[in-house]
N, C-alpha and C positions, 0 to 999 in steps of 0.2 A: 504494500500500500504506500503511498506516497502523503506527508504529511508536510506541512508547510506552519513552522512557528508563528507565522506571520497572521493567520487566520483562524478564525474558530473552526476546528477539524473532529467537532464532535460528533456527526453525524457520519463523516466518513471514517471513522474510529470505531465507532458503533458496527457501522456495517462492516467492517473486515474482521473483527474481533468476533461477531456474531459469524459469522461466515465460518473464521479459522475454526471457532469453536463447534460449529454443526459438522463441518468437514472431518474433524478430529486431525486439523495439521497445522503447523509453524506459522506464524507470521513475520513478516521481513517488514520493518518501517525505513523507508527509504527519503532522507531528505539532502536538497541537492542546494548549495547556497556559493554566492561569488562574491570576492571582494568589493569595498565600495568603488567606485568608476573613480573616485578623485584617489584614490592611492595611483593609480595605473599612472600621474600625474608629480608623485610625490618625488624627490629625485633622490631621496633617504631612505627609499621604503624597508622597515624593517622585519624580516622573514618572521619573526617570534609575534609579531602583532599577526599575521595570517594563523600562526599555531593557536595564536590565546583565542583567537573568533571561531576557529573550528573546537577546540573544547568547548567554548562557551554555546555553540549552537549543537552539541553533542548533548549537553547537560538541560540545554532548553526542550530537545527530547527527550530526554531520558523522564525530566518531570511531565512530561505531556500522556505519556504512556503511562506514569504511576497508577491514575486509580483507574485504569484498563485492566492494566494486570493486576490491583485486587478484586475486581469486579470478575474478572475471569483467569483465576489461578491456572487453569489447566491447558491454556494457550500459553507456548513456548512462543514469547516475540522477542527480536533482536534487535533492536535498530539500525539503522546503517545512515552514519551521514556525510557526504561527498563534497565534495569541490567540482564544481561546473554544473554545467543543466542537470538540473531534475529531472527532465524527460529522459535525456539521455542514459541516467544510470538506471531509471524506471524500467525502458525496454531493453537494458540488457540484465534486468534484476525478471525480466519476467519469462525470460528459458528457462523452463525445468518447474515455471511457477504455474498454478491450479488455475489463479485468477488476480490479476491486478485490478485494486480499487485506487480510484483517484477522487479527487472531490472537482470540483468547477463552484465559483462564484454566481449567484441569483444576481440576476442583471434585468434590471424595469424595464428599460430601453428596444425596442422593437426590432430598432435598428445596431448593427455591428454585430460582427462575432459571439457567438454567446460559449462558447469555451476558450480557454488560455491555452496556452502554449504547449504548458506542460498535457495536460488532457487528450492537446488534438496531437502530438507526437506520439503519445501513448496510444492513444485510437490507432493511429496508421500503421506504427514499426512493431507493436507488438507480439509478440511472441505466444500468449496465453487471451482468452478471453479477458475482456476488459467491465467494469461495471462504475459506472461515471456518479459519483453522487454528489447531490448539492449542497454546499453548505451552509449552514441555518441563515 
């Protein structure tokens, strides 16, 4: 499943949790994050400020997943959090996988795109069925 610190991810939390659990198999949380555009900028950039933002966005899942996994002791979940697109490690995190769940943002608007990036990469390159859910 792909989970994004940045939004409420309870609804697609729910559903893959409920899933792994009816399945009786593992879940993989997969979150994919890039430095900010103005380091690319900085003429100092120091390497340990990229290590301290991937622990600190490691840690921001690990607390997003806590009360998953007391609500559902009997799913094995792991997290995984990467450097570069989400989409990208999502389809290749989904060989070998049952079912990748993604969430998409509720969007009023008529007009425009009504899934993100990550979602519509996942719709096309994936490897497993996919299940798109909205979140709250």
């Amino acid at each position: 499943m792909g989970v994004d610190v940045h939004e409420s991810c309870d609804r697609v939390l729910a559903f893959a949790f409920e899933e792994a659990a009816r399945r009786g198999c593992a879940l993989r949380a997969v979150h994919g994050w890039k430095m900010p555009p103005a380091y690319t900028y900085v003429p100092f950039f120091d390497p340990d400020d990229e290590r301290d933002i991937g622990r600190g966005m490691t840690h921001m899942v690990d607390d997003m997943l806590l009360p998953w996994r007391h609500k559902f002791p009997d799913v094995d979940v792991s997290p995984g959090v990467f450097t570069g697109s989400a989409g990208d490690h999502l389809v290749r995190a989904s060989r070998g996988a049952g079912l990748v769940v993604v969430g998409r943002r509720l969007r009023r608007s008529p007009l425009g795109t009504h899934l993100g990036s990550v979602a519509h990469a996942v719709l096309h390159h994936a490897a497993a069925p996919v299940a798109v859910v909205a979140h709250g």
